[in-house]
DSSP file (Angstrom, degrees, kcal/mol; ACC not computed):
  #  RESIDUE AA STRUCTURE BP1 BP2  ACC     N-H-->O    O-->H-N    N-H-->O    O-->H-N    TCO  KAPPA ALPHA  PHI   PSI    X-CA   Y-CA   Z-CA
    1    1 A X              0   0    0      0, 0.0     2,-0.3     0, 0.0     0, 0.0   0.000 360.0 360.0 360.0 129.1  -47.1  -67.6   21.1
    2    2 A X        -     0   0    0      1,-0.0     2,-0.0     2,-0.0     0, 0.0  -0.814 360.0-124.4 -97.2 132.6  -48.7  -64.4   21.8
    3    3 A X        -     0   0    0     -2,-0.3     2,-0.6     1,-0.1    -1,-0.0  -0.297  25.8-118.3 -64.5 156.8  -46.7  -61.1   21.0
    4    4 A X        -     0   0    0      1,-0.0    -1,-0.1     2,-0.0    -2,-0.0  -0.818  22.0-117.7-129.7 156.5  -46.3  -58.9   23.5
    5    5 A X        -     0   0    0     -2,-0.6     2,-0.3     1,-0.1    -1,-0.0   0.233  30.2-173.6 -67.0 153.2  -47.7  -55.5   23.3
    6    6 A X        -     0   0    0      0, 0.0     3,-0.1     0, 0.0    -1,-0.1  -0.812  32.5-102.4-151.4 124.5  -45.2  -52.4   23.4
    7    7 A X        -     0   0    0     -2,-0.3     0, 0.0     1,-0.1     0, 0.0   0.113  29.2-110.7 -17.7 120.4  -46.2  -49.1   23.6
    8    8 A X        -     0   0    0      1,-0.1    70,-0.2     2,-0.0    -1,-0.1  -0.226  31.3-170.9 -43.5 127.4  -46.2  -46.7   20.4
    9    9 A X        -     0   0    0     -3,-0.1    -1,-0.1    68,-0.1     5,-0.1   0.782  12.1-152.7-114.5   1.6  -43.3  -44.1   21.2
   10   10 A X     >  -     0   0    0      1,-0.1     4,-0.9     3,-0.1    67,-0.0   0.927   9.5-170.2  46.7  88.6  -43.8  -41.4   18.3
   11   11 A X  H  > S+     0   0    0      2,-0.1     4,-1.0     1,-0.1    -1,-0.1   0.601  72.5  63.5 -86.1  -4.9  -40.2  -40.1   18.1
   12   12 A X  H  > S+     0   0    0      2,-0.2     4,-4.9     1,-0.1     3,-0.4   0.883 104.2  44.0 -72.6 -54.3  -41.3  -37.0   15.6
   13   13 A X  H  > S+     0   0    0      1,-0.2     4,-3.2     2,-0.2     5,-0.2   0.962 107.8  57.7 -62.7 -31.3  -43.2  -35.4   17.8
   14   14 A X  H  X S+     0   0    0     -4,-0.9     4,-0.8     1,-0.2    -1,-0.2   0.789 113.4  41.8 -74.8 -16.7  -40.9  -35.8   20.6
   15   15 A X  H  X S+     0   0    0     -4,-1.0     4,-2.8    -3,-0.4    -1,-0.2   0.626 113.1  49.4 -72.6 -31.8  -38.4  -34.1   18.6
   16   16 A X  H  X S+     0   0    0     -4,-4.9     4,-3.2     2,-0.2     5,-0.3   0.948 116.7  46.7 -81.8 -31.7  -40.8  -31.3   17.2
   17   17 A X  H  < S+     0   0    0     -4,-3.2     4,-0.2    -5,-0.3    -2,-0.2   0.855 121.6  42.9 -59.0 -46.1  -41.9  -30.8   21.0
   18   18 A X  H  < S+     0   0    0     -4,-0.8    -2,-0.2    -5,-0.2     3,-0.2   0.964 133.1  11.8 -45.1 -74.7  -38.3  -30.8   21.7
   19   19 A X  H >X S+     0   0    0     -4,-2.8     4,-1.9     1,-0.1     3,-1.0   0.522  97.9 106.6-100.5 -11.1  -36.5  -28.9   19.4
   20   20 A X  H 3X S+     0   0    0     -4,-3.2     4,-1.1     1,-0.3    -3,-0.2   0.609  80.1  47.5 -35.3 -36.7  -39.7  -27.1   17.6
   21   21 A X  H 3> S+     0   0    0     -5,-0.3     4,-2.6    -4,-0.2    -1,-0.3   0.912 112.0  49.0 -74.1 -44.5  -39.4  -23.7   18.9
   22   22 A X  H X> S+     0   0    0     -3,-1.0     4,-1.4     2,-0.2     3,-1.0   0.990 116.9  47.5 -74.5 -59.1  -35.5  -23.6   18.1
   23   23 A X  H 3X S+     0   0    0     -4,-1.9     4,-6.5     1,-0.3     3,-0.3   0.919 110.4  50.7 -32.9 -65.8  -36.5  -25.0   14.2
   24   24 A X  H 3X S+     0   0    0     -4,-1.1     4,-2.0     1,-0.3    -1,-0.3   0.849 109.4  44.5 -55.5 -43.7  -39.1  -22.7   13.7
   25   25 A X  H <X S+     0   0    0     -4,-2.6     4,-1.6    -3,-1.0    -1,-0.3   0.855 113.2  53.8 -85.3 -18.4  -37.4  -19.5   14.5
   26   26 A X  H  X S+     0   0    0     -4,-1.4     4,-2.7    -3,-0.3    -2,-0.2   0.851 110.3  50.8 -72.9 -33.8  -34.2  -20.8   12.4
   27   27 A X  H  X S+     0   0    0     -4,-6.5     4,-2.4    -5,-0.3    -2,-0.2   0.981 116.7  38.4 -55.8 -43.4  -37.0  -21.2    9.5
   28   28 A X  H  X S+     0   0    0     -4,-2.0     4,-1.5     1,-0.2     5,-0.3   0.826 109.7  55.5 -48.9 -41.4  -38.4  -17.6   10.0
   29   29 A X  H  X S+     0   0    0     -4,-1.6     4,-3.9    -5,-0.2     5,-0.4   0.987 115.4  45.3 -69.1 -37.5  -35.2  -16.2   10.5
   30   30 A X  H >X S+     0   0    0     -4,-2.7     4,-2.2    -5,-0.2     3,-1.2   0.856 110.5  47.2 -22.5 -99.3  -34.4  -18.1    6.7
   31   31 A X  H >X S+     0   0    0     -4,-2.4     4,-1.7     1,-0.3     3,-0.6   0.812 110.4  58.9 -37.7 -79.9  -37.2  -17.3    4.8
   32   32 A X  H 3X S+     0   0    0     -4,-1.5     4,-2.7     1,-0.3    -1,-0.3   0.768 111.4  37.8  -3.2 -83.1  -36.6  -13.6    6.2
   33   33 A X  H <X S+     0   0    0     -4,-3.9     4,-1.8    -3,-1.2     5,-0.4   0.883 113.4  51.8 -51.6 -44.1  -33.2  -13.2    4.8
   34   34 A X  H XX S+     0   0    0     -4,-2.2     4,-1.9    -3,-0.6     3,-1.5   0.990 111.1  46.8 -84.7 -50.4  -33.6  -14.8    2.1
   35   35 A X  H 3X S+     0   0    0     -4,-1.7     4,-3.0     1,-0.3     5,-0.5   0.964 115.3  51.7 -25.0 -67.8  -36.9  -12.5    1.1
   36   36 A X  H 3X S+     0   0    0     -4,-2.7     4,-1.9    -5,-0.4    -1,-0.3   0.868 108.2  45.6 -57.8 -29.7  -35.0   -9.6    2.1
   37   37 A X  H <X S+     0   0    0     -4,-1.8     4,-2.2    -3,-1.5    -2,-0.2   0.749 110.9  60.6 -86.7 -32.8  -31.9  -10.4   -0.2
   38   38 A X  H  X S+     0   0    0     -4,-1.9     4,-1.1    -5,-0.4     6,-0.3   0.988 105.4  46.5 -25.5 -88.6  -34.5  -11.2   -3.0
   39   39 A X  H  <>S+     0   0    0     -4,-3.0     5,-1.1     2,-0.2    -2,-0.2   0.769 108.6  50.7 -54.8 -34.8  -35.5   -8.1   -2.8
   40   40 A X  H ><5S+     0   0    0     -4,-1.9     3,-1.3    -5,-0.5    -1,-0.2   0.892 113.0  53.6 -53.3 -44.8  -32.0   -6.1   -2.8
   41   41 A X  H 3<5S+     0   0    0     -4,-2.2    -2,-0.2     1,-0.2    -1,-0.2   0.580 110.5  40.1 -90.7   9.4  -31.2   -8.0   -5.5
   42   42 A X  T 3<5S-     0   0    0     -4,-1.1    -1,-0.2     2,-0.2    -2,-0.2   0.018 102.7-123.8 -87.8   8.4  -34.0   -7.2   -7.4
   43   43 A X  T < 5 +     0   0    0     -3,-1.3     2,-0.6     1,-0.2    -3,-0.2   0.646  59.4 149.2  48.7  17.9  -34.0   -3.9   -6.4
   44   44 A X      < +     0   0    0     -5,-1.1    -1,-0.2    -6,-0.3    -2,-0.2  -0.740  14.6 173.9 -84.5 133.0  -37.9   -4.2   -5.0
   45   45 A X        +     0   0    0     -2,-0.6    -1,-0.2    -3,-0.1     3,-0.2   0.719  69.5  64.4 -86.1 -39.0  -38.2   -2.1   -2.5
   46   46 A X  S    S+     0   0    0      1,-0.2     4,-0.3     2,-0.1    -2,-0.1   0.003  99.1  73.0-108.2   9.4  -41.8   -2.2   -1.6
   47   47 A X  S  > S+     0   0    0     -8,-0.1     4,-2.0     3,-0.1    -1,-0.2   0.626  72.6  75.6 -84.7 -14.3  -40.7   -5.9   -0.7
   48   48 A X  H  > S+     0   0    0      2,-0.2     4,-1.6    -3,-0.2    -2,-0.1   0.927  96.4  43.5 -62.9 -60.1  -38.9   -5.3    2.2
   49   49 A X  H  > S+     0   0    0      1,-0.2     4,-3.6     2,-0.2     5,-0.2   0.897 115.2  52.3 -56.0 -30.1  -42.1   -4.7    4.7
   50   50 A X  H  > S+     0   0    0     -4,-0.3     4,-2.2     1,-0.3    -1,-0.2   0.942 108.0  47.3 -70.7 -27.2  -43.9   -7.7    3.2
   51   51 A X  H  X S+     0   0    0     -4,-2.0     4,-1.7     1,-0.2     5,-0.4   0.848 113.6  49.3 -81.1 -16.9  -41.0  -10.1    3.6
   52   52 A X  H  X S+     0   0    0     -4,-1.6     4,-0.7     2,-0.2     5,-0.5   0.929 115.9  43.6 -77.1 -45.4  -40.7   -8.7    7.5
   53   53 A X  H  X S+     0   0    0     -4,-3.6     4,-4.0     1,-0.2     5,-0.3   0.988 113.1  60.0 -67.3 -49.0  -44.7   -9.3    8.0
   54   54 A X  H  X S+     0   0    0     -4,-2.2     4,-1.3     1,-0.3    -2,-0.2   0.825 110.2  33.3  -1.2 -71.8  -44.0  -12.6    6.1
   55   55 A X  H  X S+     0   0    0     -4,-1.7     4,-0.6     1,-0.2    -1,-0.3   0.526 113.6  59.2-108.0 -12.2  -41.6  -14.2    8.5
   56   56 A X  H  X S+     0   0    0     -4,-0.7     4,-1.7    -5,-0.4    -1,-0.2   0.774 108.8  49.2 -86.0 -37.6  -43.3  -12.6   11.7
   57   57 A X  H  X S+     0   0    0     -4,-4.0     4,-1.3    -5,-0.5    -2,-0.2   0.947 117.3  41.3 -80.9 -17.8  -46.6  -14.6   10.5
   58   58 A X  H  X S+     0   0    0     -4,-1.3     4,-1.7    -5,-0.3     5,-0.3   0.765 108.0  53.7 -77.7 -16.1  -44.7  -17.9   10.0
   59   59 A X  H  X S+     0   0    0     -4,-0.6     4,-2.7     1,-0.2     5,-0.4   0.953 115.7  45.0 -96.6 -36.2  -42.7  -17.8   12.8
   60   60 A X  H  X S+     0   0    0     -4,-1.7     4,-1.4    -5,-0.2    -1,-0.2   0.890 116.2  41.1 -47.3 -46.2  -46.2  -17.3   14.6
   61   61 A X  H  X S+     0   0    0     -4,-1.3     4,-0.6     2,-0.2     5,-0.3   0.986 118.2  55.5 -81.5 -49.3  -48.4  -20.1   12.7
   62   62 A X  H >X S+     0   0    0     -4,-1.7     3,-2.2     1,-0.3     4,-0.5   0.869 108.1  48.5 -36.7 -61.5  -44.6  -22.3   13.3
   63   63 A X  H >X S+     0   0    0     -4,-2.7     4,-3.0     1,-0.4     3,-2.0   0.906 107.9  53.1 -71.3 -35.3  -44.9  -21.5   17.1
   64   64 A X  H 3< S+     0   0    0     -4,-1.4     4,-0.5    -5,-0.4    -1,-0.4   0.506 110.7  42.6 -85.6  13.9  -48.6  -22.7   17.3
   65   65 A X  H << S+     0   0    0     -3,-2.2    -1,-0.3    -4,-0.6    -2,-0.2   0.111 113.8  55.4-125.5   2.7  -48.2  -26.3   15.7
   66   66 A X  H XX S+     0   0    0     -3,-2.0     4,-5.4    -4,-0.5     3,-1.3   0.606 114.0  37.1 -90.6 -27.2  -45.1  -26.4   17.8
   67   67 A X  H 3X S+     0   0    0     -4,-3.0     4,-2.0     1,-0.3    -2,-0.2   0.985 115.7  52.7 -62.1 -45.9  -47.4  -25.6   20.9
   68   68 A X  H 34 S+     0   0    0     -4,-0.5     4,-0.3    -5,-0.3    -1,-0.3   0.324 108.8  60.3 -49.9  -8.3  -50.2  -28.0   19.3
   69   69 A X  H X> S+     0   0    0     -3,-1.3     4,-3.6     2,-0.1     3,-0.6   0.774 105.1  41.7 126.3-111.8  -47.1  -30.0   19.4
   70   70 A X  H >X>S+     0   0    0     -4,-5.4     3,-1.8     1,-0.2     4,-1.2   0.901 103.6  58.0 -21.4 -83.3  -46.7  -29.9   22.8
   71   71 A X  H 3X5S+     0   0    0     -4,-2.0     4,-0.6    -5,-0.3     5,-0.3   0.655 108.0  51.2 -42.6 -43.2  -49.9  -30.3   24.1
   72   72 A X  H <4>S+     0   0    0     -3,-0.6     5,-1.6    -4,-0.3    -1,-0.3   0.620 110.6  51.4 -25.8 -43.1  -50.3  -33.8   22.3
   73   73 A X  H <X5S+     0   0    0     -4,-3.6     4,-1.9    -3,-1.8    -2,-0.2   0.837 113.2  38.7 -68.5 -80.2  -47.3  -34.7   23.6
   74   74 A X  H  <5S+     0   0    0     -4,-1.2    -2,-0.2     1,-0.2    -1,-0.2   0.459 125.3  36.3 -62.0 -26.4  -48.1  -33.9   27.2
   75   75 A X  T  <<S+     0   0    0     -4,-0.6    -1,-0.2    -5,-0.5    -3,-0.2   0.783 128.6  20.4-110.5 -77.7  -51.9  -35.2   27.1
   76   76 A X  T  45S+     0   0    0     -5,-0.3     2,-0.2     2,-0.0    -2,-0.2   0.779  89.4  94.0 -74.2 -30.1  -51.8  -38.4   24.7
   77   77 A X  S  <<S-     0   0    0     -4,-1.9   -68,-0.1    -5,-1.6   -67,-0.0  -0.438  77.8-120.1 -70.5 130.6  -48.6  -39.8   24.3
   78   78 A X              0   0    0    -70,-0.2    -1,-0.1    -2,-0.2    -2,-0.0  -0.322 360.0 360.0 -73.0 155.2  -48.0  -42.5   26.6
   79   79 A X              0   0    0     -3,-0.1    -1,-0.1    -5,-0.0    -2,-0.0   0.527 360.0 360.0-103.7 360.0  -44.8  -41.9   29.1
């Protein structure tokens, strides 16, 4: 008795392709707040721009591995 084949269906990716964008800005927006409330309570001051440049360059590299993401999905993954 021979098995018979069934497609691979990669449910991670269909979820980061799915929900990736909405994940990714909740991470930013995190990391953000929490830098900035770091820094109040530490009274650093000169922490405040870095944590804002911070979470604008993840929420950028986030958005391009959810588009890298995508594009996997859409080209290799069988439908």
């Amino acid at each position: 008795m021979v098995p018979e084949y069934v497609p691979p269906t990669y449910p991670v990716l269909k979820f980061i392709a799915a929900q990736g964008m909405n994940i990714s800005i909740a991470l930013s927006l995190g990391c953000g707040v929490a830098g900035l409330l770091i820094a109040y309570a530490l009274q650093l001051w000169f922490l405040v721009p870095a944590v804002i440049v911070g979470a604008a360059i993840l929420m950028g590299l986030l958005a391009s591995y959810v588009e890298l993401v995508r594009v996997i999905v859409d080209t290799m993954v069988p439908r």
